[in-house]
C-alpha positions in Angstrom: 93.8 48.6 137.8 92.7 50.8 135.3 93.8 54.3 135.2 93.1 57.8 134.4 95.9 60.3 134.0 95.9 64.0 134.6 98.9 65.9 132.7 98.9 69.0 134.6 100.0 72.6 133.2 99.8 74.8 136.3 96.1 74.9 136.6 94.4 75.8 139.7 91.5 72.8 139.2 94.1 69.6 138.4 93.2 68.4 141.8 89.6 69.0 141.1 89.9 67.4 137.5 91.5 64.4 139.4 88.6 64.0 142.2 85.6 64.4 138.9 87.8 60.7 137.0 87.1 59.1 140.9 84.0 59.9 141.4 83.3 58.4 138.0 84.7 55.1 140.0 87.9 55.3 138.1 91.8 55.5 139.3 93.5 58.8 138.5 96.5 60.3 139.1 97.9 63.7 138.3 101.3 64.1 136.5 103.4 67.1 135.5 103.3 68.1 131.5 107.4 67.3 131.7 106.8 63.7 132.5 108.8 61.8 129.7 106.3 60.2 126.9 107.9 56.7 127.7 106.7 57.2 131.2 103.3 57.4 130.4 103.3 54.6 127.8 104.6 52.5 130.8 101.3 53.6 132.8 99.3 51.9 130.0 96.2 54.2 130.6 92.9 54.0 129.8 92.5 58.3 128.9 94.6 61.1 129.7 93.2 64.6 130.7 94.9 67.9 129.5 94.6 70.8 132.3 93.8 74.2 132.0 97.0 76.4 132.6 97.9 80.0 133.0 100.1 80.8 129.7 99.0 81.4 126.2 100.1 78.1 124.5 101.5 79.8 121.5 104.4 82.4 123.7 107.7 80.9 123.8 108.4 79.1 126.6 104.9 78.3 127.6 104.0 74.9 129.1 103.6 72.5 126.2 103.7 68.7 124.9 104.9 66.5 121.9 102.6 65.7 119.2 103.5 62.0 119.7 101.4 62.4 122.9 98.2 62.5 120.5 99.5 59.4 118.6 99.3 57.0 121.6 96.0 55.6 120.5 94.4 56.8 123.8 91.7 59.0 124.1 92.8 62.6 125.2 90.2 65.4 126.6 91.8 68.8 126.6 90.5 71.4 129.1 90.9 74.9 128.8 94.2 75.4 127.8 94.7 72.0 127.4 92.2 72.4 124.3 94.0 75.2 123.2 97.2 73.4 123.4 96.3 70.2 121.4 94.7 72.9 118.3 97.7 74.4 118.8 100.1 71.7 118.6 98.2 69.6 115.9 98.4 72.8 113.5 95.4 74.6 113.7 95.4 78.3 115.6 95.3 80.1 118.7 94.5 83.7 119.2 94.5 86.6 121.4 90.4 87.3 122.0 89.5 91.0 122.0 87.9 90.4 125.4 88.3 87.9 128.0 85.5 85.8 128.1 85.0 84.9 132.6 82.6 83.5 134.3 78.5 81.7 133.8 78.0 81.4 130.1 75.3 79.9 127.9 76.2 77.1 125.9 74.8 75.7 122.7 76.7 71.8 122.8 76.1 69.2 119.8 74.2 66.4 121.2 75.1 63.7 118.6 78.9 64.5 120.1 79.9 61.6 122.5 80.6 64.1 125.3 77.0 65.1 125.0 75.4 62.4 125.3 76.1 60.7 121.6 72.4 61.3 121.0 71.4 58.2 118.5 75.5 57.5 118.1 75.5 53.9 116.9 79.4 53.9 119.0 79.4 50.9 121.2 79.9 53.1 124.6 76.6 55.3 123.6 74.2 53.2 125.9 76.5 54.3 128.6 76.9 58.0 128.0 74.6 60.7 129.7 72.6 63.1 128.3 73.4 66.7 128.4 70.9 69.2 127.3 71.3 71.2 123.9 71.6 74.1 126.0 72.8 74.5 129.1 75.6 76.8 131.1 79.3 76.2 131.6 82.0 78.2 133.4 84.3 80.0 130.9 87.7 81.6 132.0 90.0 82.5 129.1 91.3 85.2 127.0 92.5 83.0 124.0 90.7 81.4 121.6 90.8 78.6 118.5 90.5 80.6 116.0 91.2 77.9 113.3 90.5 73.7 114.3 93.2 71.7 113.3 92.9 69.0 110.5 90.3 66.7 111.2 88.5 68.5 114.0 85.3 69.6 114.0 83.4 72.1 116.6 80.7 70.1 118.6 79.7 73.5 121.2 80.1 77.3 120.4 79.2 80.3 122.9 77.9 83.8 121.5 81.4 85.0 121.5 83.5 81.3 121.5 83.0 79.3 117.9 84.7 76.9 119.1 83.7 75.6 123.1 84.0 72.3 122.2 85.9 70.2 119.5 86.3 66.4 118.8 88.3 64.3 116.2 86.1 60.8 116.7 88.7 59.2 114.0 91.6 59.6 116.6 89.3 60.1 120.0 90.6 63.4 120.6 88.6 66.0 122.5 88.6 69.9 123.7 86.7 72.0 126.0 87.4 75.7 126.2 85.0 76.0 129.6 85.9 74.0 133.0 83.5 71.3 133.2 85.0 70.0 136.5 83.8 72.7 138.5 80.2 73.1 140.1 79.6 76.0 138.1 78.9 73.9 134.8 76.4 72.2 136.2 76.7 69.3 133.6 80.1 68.9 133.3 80.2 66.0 135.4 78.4 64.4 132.6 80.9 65.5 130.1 83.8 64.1 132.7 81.6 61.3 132.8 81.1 60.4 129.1 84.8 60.9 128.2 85.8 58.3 131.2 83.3 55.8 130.9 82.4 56.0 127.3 85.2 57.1 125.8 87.7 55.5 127.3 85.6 52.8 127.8 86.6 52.4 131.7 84.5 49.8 133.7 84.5 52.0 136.9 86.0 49.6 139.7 87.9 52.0 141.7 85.6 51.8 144.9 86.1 52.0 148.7 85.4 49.1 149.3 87.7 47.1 146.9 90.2 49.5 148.1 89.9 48.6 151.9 89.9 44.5 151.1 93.3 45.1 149.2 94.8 48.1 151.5 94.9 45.7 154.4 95.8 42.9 152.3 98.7 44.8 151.1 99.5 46.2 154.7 99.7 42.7 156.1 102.2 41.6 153.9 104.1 44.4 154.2 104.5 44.3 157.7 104.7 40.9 158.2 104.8 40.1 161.9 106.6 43.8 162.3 105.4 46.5 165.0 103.9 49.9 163.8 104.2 53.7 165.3 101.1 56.0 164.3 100.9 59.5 165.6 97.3 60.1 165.9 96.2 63.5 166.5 92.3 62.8 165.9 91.9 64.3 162.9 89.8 62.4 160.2 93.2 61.2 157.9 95.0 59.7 161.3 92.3 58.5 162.4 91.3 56.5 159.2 95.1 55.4 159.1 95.0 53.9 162.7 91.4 52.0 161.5 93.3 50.5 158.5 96.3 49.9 160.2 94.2 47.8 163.2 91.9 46.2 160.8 95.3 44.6 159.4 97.6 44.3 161.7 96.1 44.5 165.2 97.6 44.8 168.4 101.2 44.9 166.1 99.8 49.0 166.3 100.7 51.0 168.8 99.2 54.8 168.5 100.3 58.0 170.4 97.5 60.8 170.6 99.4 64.0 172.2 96.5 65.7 173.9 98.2 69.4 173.6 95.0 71.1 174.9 94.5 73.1 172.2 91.8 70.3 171.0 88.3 71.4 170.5 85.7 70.8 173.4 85.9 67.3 174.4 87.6 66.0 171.5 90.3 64.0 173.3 88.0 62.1 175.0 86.2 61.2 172.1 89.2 60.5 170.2 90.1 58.1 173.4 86.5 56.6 173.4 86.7 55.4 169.7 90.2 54.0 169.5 91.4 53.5 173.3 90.5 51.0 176.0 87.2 49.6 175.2 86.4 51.3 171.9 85.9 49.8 168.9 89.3 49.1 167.7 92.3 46.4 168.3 95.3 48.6 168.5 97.7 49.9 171.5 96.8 53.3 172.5 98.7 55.7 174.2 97.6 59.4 175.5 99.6 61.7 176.5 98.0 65.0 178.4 100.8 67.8 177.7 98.2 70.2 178.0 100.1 72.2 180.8 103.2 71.6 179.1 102.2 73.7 176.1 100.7 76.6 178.3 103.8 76.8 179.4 105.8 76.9 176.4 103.1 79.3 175.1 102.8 81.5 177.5 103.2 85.6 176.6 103.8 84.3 173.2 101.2 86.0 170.7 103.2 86.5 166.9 101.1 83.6 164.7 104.4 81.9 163.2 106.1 81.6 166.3 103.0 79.8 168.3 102.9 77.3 165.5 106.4 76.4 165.2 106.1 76.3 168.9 103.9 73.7 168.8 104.4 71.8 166.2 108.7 71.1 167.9 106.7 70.2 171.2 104.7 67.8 169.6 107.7 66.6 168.1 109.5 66.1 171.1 106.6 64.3 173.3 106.2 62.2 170.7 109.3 61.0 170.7 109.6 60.8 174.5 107.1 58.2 174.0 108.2 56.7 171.3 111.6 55.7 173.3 109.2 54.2 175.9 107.8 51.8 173.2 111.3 50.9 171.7 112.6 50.0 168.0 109.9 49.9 165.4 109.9 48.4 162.2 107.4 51.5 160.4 106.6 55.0 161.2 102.7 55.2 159.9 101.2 58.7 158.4 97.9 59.7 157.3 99.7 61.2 154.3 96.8 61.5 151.6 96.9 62.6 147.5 96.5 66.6 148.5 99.6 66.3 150.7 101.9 64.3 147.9 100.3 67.0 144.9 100.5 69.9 146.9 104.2 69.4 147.8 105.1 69.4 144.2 105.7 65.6 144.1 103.0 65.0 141.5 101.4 67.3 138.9 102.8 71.3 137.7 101.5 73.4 140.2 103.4 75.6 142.4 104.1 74.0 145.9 101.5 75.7 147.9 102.9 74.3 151.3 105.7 71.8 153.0 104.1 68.0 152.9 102.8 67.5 156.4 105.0 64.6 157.1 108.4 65.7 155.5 110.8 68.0 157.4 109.0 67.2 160.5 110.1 63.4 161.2 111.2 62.6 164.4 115.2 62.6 164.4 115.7 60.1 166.9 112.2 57.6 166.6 114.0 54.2 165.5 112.3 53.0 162.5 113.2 51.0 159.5 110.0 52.7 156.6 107.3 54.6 156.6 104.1 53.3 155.9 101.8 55.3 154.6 98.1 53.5 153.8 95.8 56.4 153.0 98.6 58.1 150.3 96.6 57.7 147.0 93.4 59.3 148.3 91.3 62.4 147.9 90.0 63.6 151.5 86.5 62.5 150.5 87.5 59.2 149.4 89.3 59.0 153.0 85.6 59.7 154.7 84.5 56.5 152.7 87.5 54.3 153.4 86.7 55.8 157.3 82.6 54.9 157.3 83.7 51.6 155.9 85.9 50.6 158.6 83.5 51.4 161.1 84.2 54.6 162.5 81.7 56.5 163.7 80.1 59.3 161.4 80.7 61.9 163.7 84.6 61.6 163.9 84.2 60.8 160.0 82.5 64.1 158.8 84.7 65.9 162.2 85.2 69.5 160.4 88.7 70.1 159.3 91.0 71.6 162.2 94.3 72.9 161.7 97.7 70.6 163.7 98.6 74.0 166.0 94.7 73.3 166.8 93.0 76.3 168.5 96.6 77.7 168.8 95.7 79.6 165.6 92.2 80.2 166.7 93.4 82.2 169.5 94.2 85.8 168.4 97.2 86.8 170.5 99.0 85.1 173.5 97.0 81.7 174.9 96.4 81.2 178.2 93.8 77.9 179.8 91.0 80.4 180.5 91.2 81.5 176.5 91.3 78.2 175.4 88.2 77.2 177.6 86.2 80.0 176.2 86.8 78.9 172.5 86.1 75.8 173.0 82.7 76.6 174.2 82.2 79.2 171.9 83.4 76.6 169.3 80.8 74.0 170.5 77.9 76.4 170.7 78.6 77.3 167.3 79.2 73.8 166.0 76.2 72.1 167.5 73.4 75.0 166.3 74.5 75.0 163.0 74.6 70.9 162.6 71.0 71.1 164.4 69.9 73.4 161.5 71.0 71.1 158.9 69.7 68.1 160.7 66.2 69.7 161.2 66.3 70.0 157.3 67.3 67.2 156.2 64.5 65.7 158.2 61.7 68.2 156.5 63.4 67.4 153.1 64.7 64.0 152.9 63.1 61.8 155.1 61.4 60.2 152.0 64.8 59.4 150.5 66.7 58.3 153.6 64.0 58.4 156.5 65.4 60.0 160.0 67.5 57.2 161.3 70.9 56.6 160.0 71.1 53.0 161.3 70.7 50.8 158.5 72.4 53.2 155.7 74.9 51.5 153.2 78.2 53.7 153.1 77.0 55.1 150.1 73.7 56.4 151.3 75.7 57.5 154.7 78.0 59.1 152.7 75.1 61.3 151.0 73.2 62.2 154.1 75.9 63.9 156.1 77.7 65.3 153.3 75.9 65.9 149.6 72.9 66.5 150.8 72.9 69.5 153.0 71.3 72.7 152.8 72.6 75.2 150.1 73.9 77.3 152.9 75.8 74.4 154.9 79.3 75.5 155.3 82.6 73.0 154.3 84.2 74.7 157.4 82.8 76.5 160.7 84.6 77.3 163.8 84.5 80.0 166.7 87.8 82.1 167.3 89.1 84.1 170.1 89.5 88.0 169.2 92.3 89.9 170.8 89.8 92.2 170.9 88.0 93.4 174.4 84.9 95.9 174.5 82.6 97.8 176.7 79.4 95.6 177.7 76.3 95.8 179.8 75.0 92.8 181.1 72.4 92.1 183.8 72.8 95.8 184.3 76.4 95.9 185.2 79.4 96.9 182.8 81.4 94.0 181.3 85.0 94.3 179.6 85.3 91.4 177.8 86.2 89.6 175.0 84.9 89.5 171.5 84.4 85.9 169.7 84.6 85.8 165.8 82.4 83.0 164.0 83.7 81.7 160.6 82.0 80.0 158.0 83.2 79.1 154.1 81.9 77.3 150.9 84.6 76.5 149.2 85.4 73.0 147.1 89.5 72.5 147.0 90.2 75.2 149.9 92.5 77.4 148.3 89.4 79.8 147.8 86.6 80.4 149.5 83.6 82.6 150.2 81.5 83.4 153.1 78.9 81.1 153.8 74.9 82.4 154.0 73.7 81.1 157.1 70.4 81.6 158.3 70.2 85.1 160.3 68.1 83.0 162.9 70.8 80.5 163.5 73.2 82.9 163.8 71.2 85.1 166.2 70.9 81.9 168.4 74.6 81.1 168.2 74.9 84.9 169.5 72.9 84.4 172.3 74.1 81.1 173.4 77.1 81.9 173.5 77.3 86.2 175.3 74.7 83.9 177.7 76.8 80.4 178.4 80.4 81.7 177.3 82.1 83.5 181.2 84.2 86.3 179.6 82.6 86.9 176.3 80.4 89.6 175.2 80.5 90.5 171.5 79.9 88.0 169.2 81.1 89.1 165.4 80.0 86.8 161.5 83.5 87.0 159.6 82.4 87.7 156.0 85.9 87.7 154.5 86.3 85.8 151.3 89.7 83.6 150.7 91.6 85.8 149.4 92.2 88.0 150.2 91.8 86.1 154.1 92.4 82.7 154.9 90.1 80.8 156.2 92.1 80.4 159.8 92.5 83.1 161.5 96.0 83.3 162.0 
């Protein structure tokens, strides 16, 4: 398979880099700047991508590379400080600007460069490059610059303070961009990504879903052999496409524990039981376990945030392993580990680890297993929607908004109780089925010509699209309701109420580690208000969080 690799320098978009190569149809992984040379000869691939970074490349001790990495004979695109670095290294100069150049800026590009389009380039890859206009914006973020090009490099884009935005050395098919192309605020830079990939490198684009699912449970199968399987499936969207992968290879060999805790959103665990138990759409085992009562008790009085989720997270531990003594020896322990989980855990690329992987330090300690299996482990979480629509799951557990593992344990400011729980959940579901109205109502007025009002029929692709490229400007990546601790003074129907508040969240945000408040429509909003003080027993203030991440986080707690 051929590959694209990320070499990763601490910068905050290598994930985002990573998810541009696939959605060029092309492999890629992301790798640490110390990864020995020999290691990625042995990889054999097809480009390698330089990341931005949060040293000046020229201080001692700053995150760097060996020449010899420019002398592979593969192409190389530096970004950022990646470009910086590669000037650097290959003798020309980096200086200290006089001001930091941040945020939307024009850009004059070269369109006769390959990662402009190759306008009239007579290179072999040129039909397949796309064009990008003469001028257009990019997204700058830098106080260095190249003040001097190494030998053989010329500049191919320059800003009104940057001379040099872009450079190329065509001999050697070595590239730089000073800007971020990967993020959405160049708006062509996924046709710079693009040209560099596919033209370029010359990569034929076969990393698709599809091919992955034929192999996945190809692989899977002969893996497992005639073994038995344990899954823990909480219905969330990465379990949940592990347990459809897992069945579509290996059958009733699966056996799957959903712990129903009761701190699941309205209705959820029955729809999680519809899809995969008895009668649903799916050859597996499937066990249920209502601790709902279990955790309230556990729970109860207890309102500090750390302490509810590590309370939660050890009970889910042990009822999962109750069961799993029920079942008996297994030969694998299935995860929906996915690529965010292994990068983010500082198993692959430079970054800082920004939190424990999900599915180490919380193994069951006496579950008796031989391996863990773990299907969905080279995927981005959109990639994982794909794989999911293509195994047949429905849409709605596909594009299910993200919820955190201690569920609405963390959505409940302060101690939990059944009756709290109850009155986020319906909160939660007022909330949740206004907004997706909205955004069905306009995707009907604006794309019925493109994908008509019925979703039967859709390829994955086009399915893919509908529910989650094209929405509204304003459509958040995450919504939810949450409980306040916070009770007020009321008057309703007359009479005084003391009740509680609810707080609705909303954020845009594209890798999660920041993220702004999102614009919805006033009018939706006012009808989620009224729903809810009207429908929701015990609520009567309903507040629009408009924190941005950071300095919040996007949960509450």
């Amino acid at each position: 398979m051929e590959k694209v690799i990320v070499i990763d320098f601490g910068g905050q978009y290598n994930q985002l880099v990573a998810r541009r190569v696939r959605e060029c149809n092309v492999y890629c992984e992301i790798y640490s700047y110390r990864t020995p040379l020999e290691k990625i000869k042995e990889m054999d691939p097809k480009g390698i991508i330089l990341t931005g970074g949060p040293s000046s490349c020229y201080e001692e001790g700053a995150a760097t590379c060996s020449p010899e990495l420019f002398e592979l004979g593969v192409p190389v695109l530096g970004l950022c400080y990646g470009a910086q670095l590669m000037s650097h290294v290959l003798g020309g100069k980096v200086e200290r600007a006089d001001f930091r150049e941040y945020g939307k800026t024009e850009l004059e590009v070269d369109t006769k460069s390959a990662l402009f389009g190759g306008e009239g380039s007579s290179l072999p890859y040129a039909l397949s490059l796309q064009k990008v206009n003469a001028k257009t914006s990019c997204w700058m973020s830098h106080f260095d610059y190249i003040s001097k090009l190494a030998p053989g490099f010329t500049s191919v884009a320059h800003t009104s303070s940057t001379p040099v935005a872009a450079m190329e050395d065509v001999s050697r098919n070595l590239y730089g961009i000073q800007f971020h192309p990967e993020v959405l605020h160049t708006p062509e830079g996924s046709k710079m990504l693009y040209n560099f990939v596919r033209g370029i490198c010359g990569c034929k684009g076969d990393w698709r879903m599809d091919t992955f699912v034929r192999d996945s449970i190809e692989s899977i199968r002969k893996k497992v052999g005639n073994g038995k399987v344990l899954l823990a499936l909480s219905g969330g969207v990465d379990s949940s496409v592990a347990a459809a992968l897992l069945s579509h290879a290996i059958g009733k060999q699966l056996t799957c524990v959903f712990v129903d805790h009761g701190l699941l959103r309205k209705n959820e665990g029955d729809e999680v039981e519809a899809v995969f138990g008895k009668g649903g759409r799916f050859d597996l085992n499937f066990v249920r376990v209502n601790a709902a009562e279990r955790y309230y008790i556990k729970l109860a009085g207890v309102d500090e945030p750390e302490r509810k989720r590590k309370i939660i997270g050890e009970e889910f531990i042990r009822v999962f392993e109750e069961e799993a003594k029920k079942i008996g020896a297994v030969d694998f322990l299935a995860q929906g580990t996915i690529y965010p989980d292994v990068v983010e855990s500082g198993l692959g690329g430079e970054s800082a680890v920004i939190k424990s992987h999900h599915n180490v330090g919380g193994l069951p300690e006496h579950v008796d297993f031989k391996e863990i299996i773990e299907p969905l482990r080279d995927l981005f979480k959109d990639e994982v929607r794909k794989v999911g629509l293509e195994l047949g799951i429905p849409a709605e557990l596909v594009f299910r908004q993200p919820f955190p593992g201690p569920g609405l344990g963390v959505r409940i400011l302060g101690d939990i109780t059944a009756e709290k729980v109850k009155m986020t959940q319906d909160a939660d579901a007022i909330y949740r089925e206004e907004v997706a109205k909205a955004a069905e109502e306009w995707k009907k007025e604006n794309l019925s010509g493109r994908f008509g009002e019925s979703k039967e029929g859709l390829s994955v692709d086009e399915l893919f699209s509908r529910e989650h490229e094209f929405n509204p400007l304003w459509m958040p990546d995450q919504y939810f309701a949450a409980l306040t601790n916070v009770r007020s003074v009321g008057v309703m129907g007359d009479e005084r109420t003391y009740d509680y508040a609810i707080a609705l969240r909303a954020v845009k945000t594209v890798d999660f580690m920041t993220a702004e408040a999102a614009d919805i429509p006033f009018e939706v909003l006012q009808t989620v208000m009224s729903r809810i003080i009207n429908e929701v027993r015990g609520v009567n203030r309903v507040f629009y969080d408009l924190t941005s991440k950071p300095p919040g986080t996007i949960e509450m707690e």
